[in-house]
C-alpha positions as CSV (number, residue, x, y, z in Angstrom):
1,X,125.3,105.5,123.2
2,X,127.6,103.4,121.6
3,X,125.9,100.7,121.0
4,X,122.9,103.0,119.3
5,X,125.8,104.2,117.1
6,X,126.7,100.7,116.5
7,X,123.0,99.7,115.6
8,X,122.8,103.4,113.5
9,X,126.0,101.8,111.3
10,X,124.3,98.8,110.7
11,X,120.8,100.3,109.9
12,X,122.8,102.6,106.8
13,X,124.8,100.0,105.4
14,X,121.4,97.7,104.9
15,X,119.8,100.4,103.6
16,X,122.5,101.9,101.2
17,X,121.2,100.0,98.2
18,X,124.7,99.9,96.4
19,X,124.5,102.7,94.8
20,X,128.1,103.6,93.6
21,X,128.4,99.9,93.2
22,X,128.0,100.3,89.2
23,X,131.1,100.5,87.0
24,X,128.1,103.8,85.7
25,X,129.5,105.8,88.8
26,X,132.6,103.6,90.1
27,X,134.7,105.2,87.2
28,X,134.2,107.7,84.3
29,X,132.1,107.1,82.0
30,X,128.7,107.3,80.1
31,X,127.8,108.9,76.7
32,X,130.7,110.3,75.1
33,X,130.4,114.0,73.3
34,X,131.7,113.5,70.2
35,X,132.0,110.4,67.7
36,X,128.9,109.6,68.1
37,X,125.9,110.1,65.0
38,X,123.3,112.7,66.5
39,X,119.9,112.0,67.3
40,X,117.3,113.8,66.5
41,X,117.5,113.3,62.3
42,X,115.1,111.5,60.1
43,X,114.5,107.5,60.9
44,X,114.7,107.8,64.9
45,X,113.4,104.3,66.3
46,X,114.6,104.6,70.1
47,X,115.2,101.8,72.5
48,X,116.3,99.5,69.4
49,X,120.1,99.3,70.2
50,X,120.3,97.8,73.4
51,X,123.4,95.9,74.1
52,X,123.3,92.0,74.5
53,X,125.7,91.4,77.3
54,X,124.8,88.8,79.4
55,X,125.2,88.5,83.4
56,X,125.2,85.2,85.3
57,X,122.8,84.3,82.0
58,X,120.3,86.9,82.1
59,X,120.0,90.4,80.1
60,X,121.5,93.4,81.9
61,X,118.3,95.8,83.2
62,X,120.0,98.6,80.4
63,X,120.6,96.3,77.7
64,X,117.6,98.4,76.0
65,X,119.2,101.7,76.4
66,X,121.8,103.5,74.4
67,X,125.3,103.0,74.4
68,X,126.9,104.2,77.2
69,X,123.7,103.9,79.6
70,X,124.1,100.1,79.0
71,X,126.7,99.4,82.0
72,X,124.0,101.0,84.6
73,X,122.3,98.4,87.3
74,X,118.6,97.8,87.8
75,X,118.3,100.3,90.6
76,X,120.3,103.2,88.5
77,X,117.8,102.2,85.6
78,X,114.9,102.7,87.4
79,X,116.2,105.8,88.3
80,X,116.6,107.1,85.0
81,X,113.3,106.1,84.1
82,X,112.2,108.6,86.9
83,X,115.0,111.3,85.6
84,X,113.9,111.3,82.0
85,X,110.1,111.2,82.6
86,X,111.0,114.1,84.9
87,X,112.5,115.8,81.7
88,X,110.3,114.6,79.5
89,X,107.3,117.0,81.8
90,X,109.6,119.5,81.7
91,X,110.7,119.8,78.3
92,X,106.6,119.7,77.9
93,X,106.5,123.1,79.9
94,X,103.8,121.7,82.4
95,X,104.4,124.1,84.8
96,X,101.4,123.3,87.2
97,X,102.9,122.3,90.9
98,X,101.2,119.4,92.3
99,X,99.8,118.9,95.5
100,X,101.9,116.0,97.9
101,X,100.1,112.7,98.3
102,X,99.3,112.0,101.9
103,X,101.6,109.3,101.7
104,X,104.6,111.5,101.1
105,X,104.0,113.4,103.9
106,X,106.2,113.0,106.8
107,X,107.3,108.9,104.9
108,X,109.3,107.8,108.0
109,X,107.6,104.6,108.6
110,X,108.2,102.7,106.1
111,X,106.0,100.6,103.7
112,X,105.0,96.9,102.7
113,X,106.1,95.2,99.9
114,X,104.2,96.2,96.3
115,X,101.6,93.5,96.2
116,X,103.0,92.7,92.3
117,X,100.0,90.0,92.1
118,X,97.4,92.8,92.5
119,X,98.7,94.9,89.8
120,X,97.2,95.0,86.2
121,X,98.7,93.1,83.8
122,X,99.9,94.9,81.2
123,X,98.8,98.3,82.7
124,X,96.6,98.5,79.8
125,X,93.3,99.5,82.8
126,X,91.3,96.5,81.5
127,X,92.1,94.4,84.3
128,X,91.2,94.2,87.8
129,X,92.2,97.2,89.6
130,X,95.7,97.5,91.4
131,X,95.6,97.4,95.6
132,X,96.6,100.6,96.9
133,X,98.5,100.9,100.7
134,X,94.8,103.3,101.1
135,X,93.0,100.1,99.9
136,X,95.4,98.3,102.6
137,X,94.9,101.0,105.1
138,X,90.9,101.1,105.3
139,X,91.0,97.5,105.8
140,X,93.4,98.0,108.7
141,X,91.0,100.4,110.0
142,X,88.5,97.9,109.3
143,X,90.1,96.0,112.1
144,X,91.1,98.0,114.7
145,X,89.0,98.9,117.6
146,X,86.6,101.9,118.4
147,X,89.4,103.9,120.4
148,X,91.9,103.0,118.2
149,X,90.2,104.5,115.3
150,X,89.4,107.3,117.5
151,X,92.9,107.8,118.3
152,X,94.0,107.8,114.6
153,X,91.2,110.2,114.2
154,X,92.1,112.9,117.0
155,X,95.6,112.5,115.2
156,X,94.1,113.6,112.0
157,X,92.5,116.5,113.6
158,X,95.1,117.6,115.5
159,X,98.1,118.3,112.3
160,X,95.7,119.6,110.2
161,X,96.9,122.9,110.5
162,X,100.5,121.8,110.5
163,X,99.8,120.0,107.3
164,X,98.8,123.0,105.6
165,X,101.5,124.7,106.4
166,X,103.7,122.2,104.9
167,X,101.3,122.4,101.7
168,X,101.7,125.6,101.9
169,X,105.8,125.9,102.2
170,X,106.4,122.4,99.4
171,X,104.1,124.3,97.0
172,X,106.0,127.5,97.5
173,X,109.1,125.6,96.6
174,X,107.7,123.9,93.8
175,X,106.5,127.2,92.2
176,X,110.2,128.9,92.7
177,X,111.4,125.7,91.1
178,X,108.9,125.8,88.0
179,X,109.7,129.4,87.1
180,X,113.2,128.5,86.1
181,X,111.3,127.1,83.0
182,X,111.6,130.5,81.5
183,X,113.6,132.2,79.8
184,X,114.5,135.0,81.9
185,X,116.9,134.6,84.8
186,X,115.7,134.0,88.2
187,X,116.4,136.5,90.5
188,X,119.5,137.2,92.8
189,X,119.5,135.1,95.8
190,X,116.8,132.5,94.2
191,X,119.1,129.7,95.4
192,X,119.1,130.7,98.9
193,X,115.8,131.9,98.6
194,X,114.6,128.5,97.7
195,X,116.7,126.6,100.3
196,X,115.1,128.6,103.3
197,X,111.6,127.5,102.7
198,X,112.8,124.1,102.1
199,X,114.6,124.4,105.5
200,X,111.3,125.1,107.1
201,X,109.2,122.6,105.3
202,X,111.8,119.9,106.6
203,X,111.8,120.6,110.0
204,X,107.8,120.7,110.0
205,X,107.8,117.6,108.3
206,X,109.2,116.2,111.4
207,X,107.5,117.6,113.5
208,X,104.4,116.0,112.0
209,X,106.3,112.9,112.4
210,X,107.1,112.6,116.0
211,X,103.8,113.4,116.6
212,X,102.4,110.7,114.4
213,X,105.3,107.9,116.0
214,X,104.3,109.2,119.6
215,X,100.5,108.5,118.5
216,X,101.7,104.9,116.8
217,X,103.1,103.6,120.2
218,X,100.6,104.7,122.3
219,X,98.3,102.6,120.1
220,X,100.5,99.8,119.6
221,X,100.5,99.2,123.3
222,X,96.7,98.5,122.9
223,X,97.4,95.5,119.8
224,X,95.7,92.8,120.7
225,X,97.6,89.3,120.2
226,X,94.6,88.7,117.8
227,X,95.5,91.6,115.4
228,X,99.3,91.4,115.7
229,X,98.8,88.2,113.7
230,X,96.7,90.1,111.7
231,X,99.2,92.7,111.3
232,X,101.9,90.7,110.5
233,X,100.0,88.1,108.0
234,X,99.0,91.7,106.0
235,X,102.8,92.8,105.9
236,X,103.8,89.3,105.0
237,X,101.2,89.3,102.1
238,X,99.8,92.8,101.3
239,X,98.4,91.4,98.0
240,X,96.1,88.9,99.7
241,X,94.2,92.4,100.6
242,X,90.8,92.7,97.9
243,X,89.7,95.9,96.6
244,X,86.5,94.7,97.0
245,X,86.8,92.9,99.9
246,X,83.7,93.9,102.4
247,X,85.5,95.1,105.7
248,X,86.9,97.8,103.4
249,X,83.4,99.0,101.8
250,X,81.7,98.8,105.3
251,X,85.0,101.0,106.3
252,X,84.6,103.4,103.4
253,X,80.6,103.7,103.8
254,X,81.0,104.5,107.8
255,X,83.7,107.4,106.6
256,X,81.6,108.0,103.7
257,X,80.0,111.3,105.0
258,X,83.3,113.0,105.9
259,X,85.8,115.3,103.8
260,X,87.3,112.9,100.8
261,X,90.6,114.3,101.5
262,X,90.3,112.8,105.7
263,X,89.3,110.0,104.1
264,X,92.4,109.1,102.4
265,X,94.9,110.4,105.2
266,X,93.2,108.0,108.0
267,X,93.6,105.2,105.7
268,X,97.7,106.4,105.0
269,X,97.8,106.4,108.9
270,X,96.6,103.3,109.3
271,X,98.8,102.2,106.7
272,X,101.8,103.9,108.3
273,X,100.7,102.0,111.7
274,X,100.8,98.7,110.4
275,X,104.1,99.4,109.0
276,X,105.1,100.6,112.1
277,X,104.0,98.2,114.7
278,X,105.1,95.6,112.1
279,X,108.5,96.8,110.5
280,X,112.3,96.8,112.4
281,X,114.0,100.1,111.9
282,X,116.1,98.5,108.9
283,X,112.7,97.0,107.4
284,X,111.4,100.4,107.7
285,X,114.5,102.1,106.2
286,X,114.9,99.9,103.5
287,X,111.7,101.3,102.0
288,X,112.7,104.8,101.6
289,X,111.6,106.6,98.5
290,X,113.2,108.8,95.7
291,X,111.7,111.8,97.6
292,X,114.0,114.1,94.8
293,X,111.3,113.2,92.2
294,X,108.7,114.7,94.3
295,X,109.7,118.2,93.7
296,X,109.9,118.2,90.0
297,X,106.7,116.1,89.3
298,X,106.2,111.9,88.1
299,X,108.0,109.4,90.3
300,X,106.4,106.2,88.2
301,X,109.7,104.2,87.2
302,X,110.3,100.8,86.8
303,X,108.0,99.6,84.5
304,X,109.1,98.2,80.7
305,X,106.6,101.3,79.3
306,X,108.9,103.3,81.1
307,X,111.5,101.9,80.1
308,X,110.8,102.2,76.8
309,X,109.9,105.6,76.5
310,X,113.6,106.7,78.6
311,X,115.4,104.4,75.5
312,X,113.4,105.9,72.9
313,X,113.7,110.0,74.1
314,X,117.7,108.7,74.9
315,X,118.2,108.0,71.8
316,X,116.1,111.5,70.5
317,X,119.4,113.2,72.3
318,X,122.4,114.1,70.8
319,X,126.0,112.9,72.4
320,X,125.8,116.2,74.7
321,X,122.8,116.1,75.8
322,X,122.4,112.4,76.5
323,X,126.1,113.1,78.6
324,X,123.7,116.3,80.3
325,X,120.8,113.2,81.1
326,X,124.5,110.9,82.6
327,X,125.4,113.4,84.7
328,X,122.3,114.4,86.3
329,X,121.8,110.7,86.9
330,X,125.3,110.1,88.6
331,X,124.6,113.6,90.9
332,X,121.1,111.9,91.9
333,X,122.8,108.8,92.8
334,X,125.0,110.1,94.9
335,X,122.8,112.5,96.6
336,X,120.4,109.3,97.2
337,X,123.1,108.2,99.5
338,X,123.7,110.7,101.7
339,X,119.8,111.2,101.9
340,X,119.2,107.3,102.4
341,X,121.5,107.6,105.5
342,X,120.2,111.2,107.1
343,X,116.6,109.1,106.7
344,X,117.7,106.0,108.8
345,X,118.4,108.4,111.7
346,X,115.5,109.5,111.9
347,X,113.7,106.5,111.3
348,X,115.8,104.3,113.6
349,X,114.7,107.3,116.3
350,X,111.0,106.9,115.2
351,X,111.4,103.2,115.7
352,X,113.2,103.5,119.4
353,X,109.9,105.4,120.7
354,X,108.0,102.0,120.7
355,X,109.9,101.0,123.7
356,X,109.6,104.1,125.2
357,X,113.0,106.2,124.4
358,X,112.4,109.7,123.9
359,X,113.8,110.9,120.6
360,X,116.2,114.1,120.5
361,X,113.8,116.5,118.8
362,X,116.1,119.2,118.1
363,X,118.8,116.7,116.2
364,X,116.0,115.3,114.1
365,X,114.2,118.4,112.9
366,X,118.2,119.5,112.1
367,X,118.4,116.2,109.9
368,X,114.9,117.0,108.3
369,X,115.8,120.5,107.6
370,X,119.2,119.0,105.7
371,X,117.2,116.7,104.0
372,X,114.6,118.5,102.4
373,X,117.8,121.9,101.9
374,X,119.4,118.8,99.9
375,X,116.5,117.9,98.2
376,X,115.8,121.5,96.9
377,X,119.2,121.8,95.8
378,X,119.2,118.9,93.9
379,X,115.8,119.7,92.6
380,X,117.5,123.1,91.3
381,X,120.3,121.5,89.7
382,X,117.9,119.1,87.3
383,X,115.8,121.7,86.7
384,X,118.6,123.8,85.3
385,X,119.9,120.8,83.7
386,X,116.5,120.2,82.1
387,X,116.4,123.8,80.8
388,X,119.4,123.7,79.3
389,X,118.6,120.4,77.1
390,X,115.2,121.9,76.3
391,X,116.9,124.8,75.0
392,X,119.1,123.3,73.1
393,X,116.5,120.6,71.1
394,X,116.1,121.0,67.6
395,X,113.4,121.7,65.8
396,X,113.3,118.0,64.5
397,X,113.7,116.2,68.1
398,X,111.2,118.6,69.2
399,X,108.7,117.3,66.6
400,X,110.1,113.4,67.7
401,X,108.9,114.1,70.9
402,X,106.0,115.8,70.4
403,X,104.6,112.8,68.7
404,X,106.1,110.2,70.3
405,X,106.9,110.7,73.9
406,X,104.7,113.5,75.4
C-alpha cells in the first residue's frame, strides 16, 4: 500500500501540467476594472494589441491578447480559447444540448499523440482530411483477430443499456444547465438538484469503465508479439495511419451493415485498447481532457483561428467584463487540478488490472461521482458567469459580435 501511494504521488505530479505555475494565477492580477477605455465603441479591431515581450527569444502564447491576459502560459491560453468560445455559444442563446461523443464516455484510457502531420493545413477543408482516433481505431480492428473483435463486440453489446442511461442522466444535466440562459430565476434547490444527477452519471460512468478495463486485459493477454509491435509503432506514430488506407475500408465495409452509431463506438474501443495495452498509467494520465467544456458545449481550442477570435471578442469587453472572462478562467484552472489528480486515481487503478489487481470499486465510483459533482458545479458557475456578461452587453458590442464572432 505504500508503495501504490508512493507510485499514486508520482502519477499526479507528472500529470499536473503546471497549472498555478503562471504569474496569471500565482498572484493577483488580470484585467483591471477601471482605467481602462471600454470596448464595445466604434473602430473595434480585436486581437491587434498584443504585447511584444519576449521569452528565451520567442513570443509569449498571449502576446495577441489584451492587456492583462498577456502574462497567461500556453496551456492557460488554450484554455481561454475553450472559455470564450464557450461564451461566445452562449451569449448566441444556442440552447440545444448535445449528445456526448463516444470518445468522452467513460475517457480513462488515455489517448495517442494528435497526429499534427495529418491535419489540414490551414483548416480551410481543402486539404486532405484530418486522421481521426475512429480512423486509428478501425484500423486497429483491422488487425486484431476474429475473437478479439468478437470480444470488443460482446463489450459493445453488453453497456448499451448503461450507456443510455448515462445519455440519458449528462443530457438531463445539460438541459438544467441551459435553462439558466433565461431570464427568470431557476428554481430553489437547482444547484443541488443539478449536482444529484451528476453524482449518478459519475458513478455510472465508471462503472462503464471497469467493465471496459476488465474487457481490455482479458484481451491484452491474447496480443500477439506480432501486434504488440504493431501496437506500439501506431502509438509511436498515429499519423503514419491513412484515411484511405485499405485495411480500414475492408474494416468499415465488413461493419458497413450495422447501426452507424456501433460503428463508431467499436472503433473508440479499439482505440481505447491500443491506448491501453500501449500506454503506462502516467502516459495514460497525461492525456486527460478539459471534461468542464463538455457540459457547456465546443471544446476546439488551440488553434491561431481560435485564438483569434478569443483576442478579438476580449477586446469587444469592457474592463468588467473581460475581469468576469479572468476570473472564470483562474476558477477553471484551479478546478482542472484537483480534477487532473481525482482522474489519475482512477486511471492508475484501470492500469493496475492488466496485471491482475482487482480495483476497489466502491472508492472509484466515489471519485467519479466527485468528479463529474465538481464538474457540474463548475459548469453552473460559467454559466452564471456567462449570463451575467450577456446581460450586461451593449447594444453596440452585441452588433460587434453578431457580425464578427458568431
Amino acid at each position: 500500500m505504500k508503495k501504490f501511494t508512493q507510485f499514486l504521488c508520482v502519477i499526479v505530479a507528472i500529470v499536473v501540467p503546471l497549472t498555478l505555475s503562471s504569474p496569471a494565477f500565482a498572484q493577483k492580477g488580470g484585467p483591471q476594472s477601471g482605467g481602462q477605455k471600454q470596448g464595445g465603441g466604434k473602430g473595434m479591431k480585436g486581437g491587434n494589441k498584443g504585447g511584444t515581450d519576449k521569452a528565451n527569444g520567442k513570443e509569449s502564447p498571449a502576446a495577441h491578447l489584451p492587456p492583462g491576459f498577456q502574462q497567461l502560459s500556453k496551456d492557460e491560453v488554450k484554455q481561454l480559447d475553450g472559455l470564450c468560445l464557450r461564451c461566445l455559444r452562449w451569449i448566441a442563446d444556442a440552447r440545444q444540448s448535445r449528445k456526448s461523443s463516444p470518445l468522452s464516455v467513460s475517457d480513462y484510457f488515455g489517448s495517442m499523440e494528435a497526429p499534427q502531420s495529418k491535419k489540414p493545413e490551414g483548416n480551410d477543408g481543402n486539404s486532405a482530411a484530418e486522421i481521426s482516433e475512429t480512423d486509428i481505431g478501425f484500423y486497429v480492428l483491422s488487425r486484431l483477430s476474429d475473437e478479439q473483435r468478437n470480444q470488443l463486440g460482446r463489450l459493445l453489446v453488453g453497456q448499451r443499456a448503461d450507456i443510455s442511461e448515462y445519455e440519458k442522466l449528462r443530457s438531463e444535466v445539460q438541459t438544467q444547465l441551459l435553462s439558466l440562459n433565461a431570464d427568470q430565476a431557476p428554481e430553489r434547490g437547482f444547484e443541488r438538484a443539478i449536482a444529484d444527477v451528476a453524482k449518478t452519471a459519475g458513478e455510472l460512468e465508471i462503472r462503464i469503465a471497469i467493465a471496459r478495463a476488465k474487457e481490455f486485459a482479458e484481451v491484452a493477454k491474447s496480443v500477439t508479439p506480432e501486434q504488440s509491435e504493431f501496437l506500439m509503432l501506431l502509438r509511436v506514430n498515429p499519423a503514419a495511419v491513412n484515411a484511405n488506407n485499405e485495411s480500414i475500408s475492408e474494416v468499415r465495409a465488413t461493419l458497413a451493415k450495422h447501426d452507424i452509431g456501433d460503428q463508431e463506438t467499436i472503433a473508440v474501443l479499439a482505440y481505447r485498447l491500443a491506448c491501453y495495452c500501449t500506454g503506462t498509467a502516467a502516459q495514460n494520465a497525461a492525456a486527460a481532457p478539459d471534461r468542464n467544456a463538455g457540459l457547456l458545449g465546443n471544446q476546439s481550442a488551440g488553434g491561431d483561428k481560435e485564438g483569434q477570435t478569443t483576442a478579438r471578442f476580449l477586446s469587444s469587453l469592457n474592463p468588467t467584463q473581460q475581469k468576469q472572462i479572468y476570473q472564470l478562467l483562474g476558477n477553471q484552472v484551479r478546478t482542472n487540478q484537483t480534477q487532473l489528480s481525482r482522474r489519475a486515481q482512477i486511471i492508475v487503478a484501470l492500469d493496475a488490472m492488466k496485471s491482475g489487481k482487482a480495483p476497489i470499486e466502491a472508492k472509484l465510483r466515489q471519485l467519479g461521482s466527485q468528479i463529474a459533482e465538481t464538474d457540474a458545479q463548475s459548469a453552473v458557475a460559467e454559466a452564471r458567469g456567462f449570463q451575467s456578461i450577456r446581460k450586461s452587453l451593449t447594444a453596440i458590442q452585441k452588433e460587434f459580435i453578431q457580425q464578427n464572432l458568431a
